[in-house]
Z-matrix of the N, CA and C atoms (Angstrom, degrees):
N
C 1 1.441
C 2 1.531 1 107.84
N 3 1.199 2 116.87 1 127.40
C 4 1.313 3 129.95 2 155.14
C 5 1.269 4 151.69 3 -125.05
N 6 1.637 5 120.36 4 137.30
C 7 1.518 6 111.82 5 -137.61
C 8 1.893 7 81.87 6 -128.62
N 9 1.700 8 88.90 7 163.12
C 10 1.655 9 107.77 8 171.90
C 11 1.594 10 86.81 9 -134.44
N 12 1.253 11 119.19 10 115.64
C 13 1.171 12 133.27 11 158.13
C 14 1.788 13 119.84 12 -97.46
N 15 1.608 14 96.56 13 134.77
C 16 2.077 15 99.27 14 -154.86
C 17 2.011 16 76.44 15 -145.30
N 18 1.777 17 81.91 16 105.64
C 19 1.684 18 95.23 17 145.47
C 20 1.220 19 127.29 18 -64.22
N 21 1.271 20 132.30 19 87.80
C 22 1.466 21 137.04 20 -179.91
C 23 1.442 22 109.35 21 -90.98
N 24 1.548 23 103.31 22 162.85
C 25 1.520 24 139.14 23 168.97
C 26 1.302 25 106.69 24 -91.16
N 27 1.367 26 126.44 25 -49.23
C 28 1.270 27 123.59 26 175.51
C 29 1.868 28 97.98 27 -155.52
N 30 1.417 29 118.48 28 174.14
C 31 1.469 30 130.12 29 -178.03
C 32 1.407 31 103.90 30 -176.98
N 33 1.672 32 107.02 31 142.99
C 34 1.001 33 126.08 32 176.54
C 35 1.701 34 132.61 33 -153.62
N 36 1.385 35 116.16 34 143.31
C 37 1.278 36 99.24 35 -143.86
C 38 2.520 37 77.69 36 -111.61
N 39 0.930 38 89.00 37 160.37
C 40 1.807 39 78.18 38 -157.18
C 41 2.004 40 82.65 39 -140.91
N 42 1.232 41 134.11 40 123.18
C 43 1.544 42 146.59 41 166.77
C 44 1.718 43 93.21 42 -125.22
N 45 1.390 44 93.23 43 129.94
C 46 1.429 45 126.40 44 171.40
C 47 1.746 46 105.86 45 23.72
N 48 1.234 47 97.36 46 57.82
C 49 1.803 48 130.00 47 148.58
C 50 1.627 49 81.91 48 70.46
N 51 1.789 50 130.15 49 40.96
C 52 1.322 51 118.97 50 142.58
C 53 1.450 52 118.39 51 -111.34
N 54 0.851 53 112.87 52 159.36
C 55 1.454 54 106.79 53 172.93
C 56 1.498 55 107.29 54 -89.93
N 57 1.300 56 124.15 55 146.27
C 58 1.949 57 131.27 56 -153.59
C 59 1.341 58 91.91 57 -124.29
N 60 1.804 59 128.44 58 -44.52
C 61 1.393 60 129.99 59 -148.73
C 62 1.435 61 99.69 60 -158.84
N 63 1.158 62 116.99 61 141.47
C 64 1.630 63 107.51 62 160.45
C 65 1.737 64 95.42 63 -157.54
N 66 1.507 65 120.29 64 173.19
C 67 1.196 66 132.45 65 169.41
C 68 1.711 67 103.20 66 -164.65
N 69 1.258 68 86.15 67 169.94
C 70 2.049 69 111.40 68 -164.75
C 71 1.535 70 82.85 69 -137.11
N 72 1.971 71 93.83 70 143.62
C 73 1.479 72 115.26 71 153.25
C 74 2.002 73 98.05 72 61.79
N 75 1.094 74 130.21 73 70.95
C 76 1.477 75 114.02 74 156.92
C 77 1.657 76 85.55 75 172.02
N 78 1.644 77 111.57 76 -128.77
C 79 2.031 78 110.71 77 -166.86
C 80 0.817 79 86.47 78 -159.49
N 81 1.333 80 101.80 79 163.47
C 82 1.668 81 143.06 80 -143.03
C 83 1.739 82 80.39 81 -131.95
N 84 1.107 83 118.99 82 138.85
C 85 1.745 84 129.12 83 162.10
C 86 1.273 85 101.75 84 -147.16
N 87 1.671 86 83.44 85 129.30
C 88 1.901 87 95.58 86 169.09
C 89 1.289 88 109.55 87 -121.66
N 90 1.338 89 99.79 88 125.25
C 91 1.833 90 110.08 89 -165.33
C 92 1.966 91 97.13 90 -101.40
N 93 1.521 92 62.76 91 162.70
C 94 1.803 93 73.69 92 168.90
C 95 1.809 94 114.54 93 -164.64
N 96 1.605 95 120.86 94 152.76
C 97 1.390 96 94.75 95 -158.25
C 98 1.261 97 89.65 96 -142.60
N 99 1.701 98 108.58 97 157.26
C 100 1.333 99 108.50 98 151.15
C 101 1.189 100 135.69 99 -101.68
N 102 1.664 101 123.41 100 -149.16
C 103 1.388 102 117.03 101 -177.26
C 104 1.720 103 113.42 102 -64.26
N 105 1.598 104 91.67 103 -49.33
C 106 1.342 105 116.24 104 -148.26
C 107 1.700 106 93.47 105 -79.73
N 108 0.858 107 111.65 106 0.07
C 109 2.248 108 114.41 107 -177.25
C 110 1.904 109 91.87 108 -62.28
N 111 1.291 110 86.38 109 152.59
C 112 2.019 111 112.90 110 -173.29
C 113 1.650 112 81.96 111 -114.65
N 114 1.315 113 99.00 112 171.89
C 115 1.376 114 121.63 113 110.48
C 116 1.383 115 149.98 114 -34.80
N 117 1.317 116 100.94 115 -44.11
C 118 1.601 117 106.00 116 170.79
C 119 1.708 118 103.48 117 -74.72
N 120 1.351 119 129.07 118 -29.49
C 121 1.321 120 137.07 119 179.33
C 122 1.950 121 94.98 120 -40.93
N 123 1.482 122 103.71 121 -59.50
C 124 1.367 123 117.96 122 -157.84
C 125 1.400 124 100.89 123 -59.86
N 126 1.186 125 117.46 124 -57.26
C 127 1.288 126 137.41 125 -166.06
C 128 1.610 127 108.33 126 -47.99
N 129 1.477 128 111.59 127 -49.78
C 130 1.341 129 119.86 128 -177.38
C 131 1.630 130 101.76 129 -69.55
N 132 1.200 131 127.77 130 -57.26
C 133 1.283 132 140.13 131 -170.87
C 134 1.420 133 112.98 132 -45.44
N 135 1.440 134 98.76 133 -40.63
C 136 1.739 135 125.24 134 -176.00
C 137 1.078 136 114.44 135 -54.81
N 138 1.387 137 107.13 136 -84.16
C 139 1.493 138 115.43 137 154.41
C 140 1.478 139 148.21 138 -41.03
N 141 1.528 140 108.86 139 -21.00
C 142 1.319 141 130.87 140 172.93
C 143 2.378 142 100.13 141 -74.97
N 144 0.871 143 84.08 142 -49.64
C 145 1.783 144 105.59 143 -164.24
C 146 1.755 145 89.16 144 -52.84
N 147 1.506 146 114.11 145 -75.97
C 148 1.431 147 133.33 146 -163.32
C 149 1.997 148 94.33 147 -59.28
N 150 1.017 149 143.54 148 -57.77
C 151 1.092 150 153.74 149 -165.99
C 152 2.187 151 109.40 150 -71.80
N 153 1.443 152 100.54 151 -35.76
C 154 1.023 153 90.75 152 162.88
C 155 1.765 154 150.03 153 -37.50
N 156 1.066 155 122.26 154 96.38
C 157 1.448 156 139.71 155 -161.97
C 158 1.574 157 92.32 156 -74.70
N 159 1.566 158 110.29 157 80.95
C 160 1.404 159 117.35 158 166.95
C 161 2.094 160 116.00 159 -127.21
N 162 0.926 161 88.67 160 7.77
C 163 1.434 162 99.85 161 175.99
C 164 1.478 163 106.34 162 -101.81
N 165 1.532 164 101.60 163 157.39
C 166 1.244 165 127.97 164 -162.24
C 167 1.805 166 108.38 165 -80.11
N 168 1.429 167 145.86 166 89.09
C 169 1.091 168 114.42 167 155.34
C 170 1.633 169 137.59 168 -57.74
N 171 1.404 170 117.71 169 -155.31
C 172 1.568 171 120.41 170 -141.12
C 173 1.794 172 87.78 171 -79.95
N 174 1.700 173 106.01 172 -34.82
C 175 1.709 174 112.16 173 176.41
C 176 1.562 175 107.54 174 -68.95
N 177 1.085 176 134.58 175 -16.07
C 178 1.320 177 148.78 176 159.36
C 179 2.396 178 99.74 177 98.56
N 180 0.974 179 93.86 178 39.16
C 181 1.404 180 115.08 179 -179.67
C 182 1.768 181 106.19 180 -98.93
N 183 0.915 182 115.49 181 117.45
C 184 1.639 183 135.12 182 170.12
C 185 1.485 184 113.92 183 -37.98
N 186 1.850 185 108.35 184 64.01
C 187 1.854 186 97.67 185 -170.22
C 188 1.577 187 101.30 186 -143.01
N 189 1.491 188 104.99 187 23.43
C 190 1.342 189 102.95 188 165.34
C 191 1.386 190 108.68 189 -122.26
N 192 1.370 191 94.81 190 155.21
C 193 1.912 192 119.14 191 -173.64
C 194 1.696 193 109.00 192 -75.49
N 195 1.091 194 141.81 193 149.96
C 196 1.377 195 121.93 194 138.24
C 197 1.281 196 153.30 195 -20.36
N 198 1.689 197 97.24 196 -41.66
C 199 1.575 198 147.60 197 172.91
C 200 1.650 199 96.28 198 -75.43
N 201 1.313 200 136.70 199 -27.12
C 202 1.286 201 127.05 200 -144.50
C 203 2.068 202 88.26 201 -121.80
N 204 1.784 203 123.35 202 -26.93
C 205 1.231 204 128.25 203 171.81
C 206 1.260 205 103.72 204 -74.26
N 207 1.339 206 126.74 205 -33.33
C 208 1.960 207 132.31 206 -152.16
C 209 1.876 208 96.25 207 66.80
N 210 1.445 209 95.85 208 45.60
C 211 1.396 210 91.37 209 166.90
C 212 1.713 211 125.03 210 -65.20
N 213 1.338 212 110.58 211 177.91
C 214 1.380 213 102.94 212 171.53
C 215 1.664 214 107.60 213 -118.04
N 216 1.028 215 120.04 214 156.28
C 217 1.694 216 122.53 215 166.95
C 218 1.089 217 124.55 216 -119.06
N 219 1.295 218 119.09 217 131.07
C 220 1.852 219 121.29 218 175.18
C 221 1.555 220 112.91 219 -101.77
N 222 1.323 221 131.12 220 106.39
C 223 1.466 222 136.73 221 -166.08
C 224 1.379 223 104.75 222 -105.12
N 225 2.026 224 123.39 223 110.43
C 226 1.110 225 138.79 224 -162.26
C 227 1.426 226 96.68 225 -102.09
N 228 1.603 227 141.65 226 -177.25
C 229 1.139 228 144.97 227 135.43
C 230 1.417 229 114.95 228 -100.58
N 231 1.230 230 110.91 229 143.57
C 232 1.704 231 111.85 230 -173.58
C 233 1.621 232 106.73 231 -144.85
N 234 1.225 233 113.54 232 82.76
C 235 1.512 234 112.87 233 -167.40
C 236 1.781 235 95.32 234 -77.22
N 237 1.281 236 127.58 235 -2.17
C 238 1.252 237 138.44 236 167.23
C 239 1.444 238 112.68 237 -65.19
N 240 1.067 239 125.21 238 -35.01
C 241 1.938 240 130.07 239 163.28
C 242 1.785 241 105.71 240 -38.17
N 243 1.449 242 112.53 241 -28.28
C 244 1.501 243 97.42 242 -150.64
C 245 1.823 244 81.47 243 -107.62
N 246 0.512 245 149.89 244 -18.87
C 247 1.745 246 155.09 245 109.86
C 248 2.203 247 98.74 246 61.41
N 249 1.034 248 109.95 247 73.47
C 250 1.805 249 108.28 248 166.64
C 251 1.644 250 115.02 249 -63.46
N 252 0.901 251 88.77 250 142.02
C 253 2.060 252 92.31 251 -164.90
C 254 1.796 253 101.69 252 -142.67
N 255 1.458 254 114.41 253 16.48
C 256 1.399 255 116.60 254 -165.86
C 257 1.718 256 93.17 255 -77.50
N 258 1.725 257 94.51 256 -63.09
C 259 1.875 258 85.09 257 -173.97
C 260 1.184 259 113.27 258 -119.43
N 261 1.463 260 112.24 259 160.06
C 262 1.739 261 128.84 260 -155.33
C 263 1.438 262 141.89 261 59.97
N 264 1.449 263 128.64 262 -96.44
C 265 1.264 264 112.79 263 179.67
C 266 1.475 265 101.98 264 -166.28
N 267 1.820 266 106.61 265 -12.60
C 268 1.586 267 112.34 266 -152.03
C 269 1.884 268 76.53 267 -115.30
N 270 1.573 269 121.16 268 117.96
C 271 1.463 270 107.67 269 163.56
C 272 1.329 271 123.68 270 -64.14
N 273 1.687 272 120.03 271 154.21
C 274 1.304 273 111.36 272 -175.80
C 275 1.720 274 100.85 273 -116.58
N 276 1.324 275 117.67 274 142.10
C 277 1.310 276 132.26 275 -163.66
C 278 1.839 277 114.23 276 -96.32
N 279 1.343 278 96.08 277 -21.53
C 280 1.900 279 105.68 278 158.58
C 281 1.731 280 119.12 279 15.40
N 282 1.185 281 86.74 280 -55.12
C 283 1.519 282 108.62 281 -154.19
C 284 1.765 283 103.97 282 -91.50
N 285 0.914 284 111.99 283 -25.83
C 286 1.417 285 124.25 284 170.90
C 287 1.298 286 121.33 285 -86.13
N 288 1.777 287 111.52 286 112.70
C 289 1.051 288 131.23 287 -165.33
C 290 2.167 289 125.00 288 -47.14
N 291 1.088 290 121.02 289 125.51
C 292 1.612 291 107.06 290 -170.01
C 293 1.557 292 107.94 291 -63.58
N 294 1.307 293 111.83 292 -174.66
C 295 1.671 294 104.15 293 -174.53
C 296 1.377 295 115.68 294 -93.72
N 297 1.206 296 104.36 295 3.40
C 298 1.725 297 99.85 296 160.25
C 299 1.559 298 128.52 297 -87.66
N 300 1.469 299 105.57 298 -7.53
C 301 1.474 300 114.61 299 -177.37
C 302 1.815 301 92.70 300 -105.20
N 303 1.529 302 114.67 301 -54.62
C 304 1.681 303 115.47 302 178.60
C 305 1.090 304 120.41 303 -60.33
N 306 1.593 305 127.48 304 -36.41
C 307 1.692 306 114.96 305 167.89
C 308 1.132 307 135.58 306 -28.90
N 309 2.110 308 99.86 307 -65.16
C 310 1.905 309 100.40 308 -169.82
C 311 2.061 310 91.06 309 -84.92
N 312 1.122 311 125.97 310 13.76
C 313 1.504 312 120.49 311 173.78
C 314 0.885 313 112.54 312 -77.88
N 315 2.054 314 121.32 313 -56.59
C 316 1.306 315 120.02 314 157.37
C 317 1.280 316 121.12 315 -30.75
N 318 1.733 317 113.90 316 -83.53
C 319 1.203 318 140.54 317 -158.55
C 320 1.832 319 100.35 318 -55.57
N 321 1.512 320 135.54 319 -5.12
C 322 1.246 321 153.68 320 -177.31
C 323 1.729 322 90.23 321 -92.49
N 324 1.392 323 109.95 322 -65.82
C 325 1.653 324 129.96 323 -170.71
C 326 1.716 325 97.87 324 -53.16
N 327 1.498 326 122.82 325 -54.94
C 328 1.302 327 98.16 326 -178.79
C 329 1.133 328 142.63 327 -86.46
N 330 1.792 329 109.73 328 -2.99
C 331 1.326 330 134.71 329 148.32
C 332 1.638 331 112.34 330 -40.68
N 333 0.897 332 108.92 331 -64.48
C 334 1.328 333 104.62 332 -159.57
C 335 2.065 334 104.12 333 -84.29
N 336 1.230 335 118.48 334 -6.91
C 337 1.620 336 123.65 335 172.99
C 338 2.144 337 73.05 336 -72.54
N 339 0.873 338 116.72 337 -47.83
C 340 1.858 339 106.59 338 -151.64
C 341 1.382 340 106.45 339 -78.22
N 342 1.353 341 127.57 340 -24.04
C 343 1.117 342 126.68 341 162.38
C 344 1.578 343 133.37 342 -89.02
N 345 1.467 344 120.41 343 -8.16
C 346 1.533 345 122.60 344 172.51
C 347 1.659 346 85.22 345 -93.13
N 348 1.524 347 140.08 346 -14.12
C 349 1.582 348 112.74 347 -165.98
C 350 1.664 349 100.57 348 -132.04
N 351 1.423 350 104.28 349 18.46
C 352 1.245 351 103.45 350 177.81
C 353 1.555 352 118.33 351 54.87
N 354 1.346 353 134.10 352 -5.03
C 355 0.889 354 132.10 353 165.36
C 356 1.756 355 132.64 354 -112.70
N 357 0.993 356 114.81 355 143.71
C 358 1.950 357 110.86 356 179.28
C 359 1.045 358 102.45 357 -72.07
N 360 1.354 359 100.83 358 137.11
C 361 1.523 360 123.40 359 -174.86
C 362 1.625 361 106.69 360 -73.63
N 363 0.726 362 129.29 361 165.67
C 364 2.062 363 125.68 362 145.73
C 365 1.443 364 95.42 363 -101.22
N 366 1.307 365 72.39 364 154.39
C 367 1.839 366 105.27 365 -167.01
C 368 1.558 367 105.15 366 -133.28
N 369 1.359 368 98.16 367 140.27
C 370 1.529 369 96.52 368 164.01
C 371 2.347 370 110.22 369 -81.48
N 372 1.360 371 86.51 370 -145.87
C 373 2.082 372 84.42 371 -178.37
C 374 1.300 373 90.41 372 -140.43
N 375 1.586 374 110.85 373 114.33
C 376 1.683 375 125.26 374 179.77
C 377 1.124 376 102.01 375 -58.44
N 378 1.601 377 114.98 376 137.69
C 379 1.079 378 139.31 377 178.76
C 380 1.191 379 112.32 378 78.14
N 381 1.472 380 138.95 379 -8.32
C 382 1.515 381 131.18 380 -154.99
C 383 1.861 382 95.44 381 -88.13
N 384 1.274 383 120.37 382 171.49
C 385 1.215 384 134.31 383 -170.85
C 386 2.056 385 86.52 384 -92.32
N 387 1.151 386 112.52 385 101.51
C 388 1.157 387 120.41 386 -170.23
C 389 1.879 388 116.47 387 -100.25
N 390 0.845 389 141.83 388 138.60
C 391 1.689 390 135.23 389 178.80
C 392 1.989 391 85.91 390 -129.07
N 393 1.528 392 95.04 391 114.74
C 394 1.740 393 102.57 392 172.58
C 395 2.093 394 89.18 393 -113.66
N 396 1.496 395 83.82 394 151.31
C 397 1.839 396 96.03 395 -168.97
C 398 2.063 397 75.65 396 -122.34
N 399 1.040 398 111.00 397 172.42
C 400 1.546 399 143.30 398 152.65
C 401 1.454 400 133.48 399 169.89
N 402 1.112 401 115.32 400 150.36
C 403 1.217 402 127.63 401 148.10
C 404 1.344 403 148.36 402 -89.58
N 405 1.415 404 103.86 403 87.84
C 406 1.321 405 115.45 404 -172.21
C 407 1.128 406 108.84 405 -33.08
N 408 1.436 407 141.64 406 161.74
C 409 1.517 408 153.56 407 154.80
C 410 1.488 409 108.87 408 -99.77
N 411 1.086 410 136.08 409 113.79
C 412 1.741 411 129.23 410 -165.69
C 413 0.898 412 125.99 411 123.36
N 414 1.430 413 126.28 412 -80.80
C 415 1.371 414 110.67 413 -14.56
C 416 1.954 415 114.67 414 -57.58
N 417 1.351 416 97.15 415 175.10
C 418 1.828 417 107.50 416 -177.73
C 419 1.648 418 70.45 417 -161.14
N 420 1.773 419 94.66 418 122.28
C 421 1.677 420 115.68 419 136.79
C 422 1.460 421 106.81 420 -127.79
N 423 1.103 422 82.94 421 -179.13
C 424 1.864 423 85.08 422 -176.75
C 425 1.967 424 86.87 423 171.95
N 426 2.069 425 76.41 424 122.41
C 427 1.524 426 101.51 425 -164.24
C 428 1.927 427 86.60 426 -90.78
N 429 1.188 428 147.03 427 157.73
C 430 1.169 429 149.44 428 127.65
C 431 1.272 430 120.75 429 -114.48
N 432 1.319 431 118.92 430 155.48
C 433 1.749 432 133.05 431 171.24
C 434 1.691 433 122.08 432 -123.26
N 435 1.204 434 141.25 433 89.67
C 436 1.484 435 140.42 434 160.85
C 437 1.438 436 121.08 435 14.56
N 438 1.968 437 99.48 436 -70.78
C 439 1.367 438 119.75 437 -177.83
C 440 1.933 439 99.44 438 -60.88
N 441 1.205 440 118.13 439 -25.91
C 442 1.971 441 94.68 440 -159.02
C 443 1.868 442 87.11 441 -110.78
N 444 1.145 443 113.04 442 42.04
C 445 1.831 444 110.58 443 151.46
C 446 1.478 445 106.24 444 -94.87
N 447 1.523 446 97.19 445 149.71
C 448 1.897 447 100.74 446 163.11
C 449 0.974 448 129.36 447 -108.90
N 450 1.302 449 117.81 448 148.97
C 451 1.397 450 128.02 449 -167.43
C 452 1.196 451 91.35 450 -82.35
């Protein structure tokens, strides 16, 4: 599983010029999965994401959580993360899970953002032709991967 985590000001996920999802003050994550992703993938990711010490305390130093602002989160799908760029010019997507394995992975992934923060995430609509807007805060991205944590 792989995530792009974006400290935002605001984000919004917008299908055929409506707006579907939006949030203020917390991050925008666009996941993306493969075959071989668990549960435990989520779990680590989950907890890694919400716990992250990327907010600003009162010294304005990077030592608050999401969990620690009552931020909000907007959780996109991006089967584009898993994206091969070794040969030619056209990326190949191989590696990125089909939507019968990425659906209940997502729909697993935003379960569990709603249950470590007590709150529902916004979501964009898998597969839909999606336009996401934000404003980074920072900026702060922060790319993560499942497979490169240590045990």
């Amino acid at each position: 599983m792989r995530v792009v985590i974006q400290r935002v000001i605001e984000a919004a996920v917008t299908i055929e010029e409506r707006v579907v999802s939006s949030v203020s003050n917390g991050l925008l994550i666009l996941a993306g999965f493969e075959d071989e992703d668990s549960n435990e993938d989520i779990d680590y990711i989950a907890n890694k994401i919400v716990n992250l010490r990327i907010f600003d305390d009162d010294n304005g130093v990077m030592n608050r959580s999401v969990l620690d602002i009552n931020g909000e989160i907007l959780i996109v799908s991006q089967f584009t993360l898993h994206a091969q760029t070794r040969k030619g010019n056209r990326p190949s997507y191989i590696r990125a899970a089909k939507p019968e394995i990425s659906v209940p992975l997502y729909n697993k992934f935003v379960e569990s953002i709603e249950q470590i923060t007590g709150k529902k995430p916004g979501t964009g609509v898998f597969g839909a032709d999606m336009k996401v807007s934000l404003i980074n805060d920072g900026p702060v991205t922060i790319w993560m991967d499942s497979k490169e944590r240590q045990y």
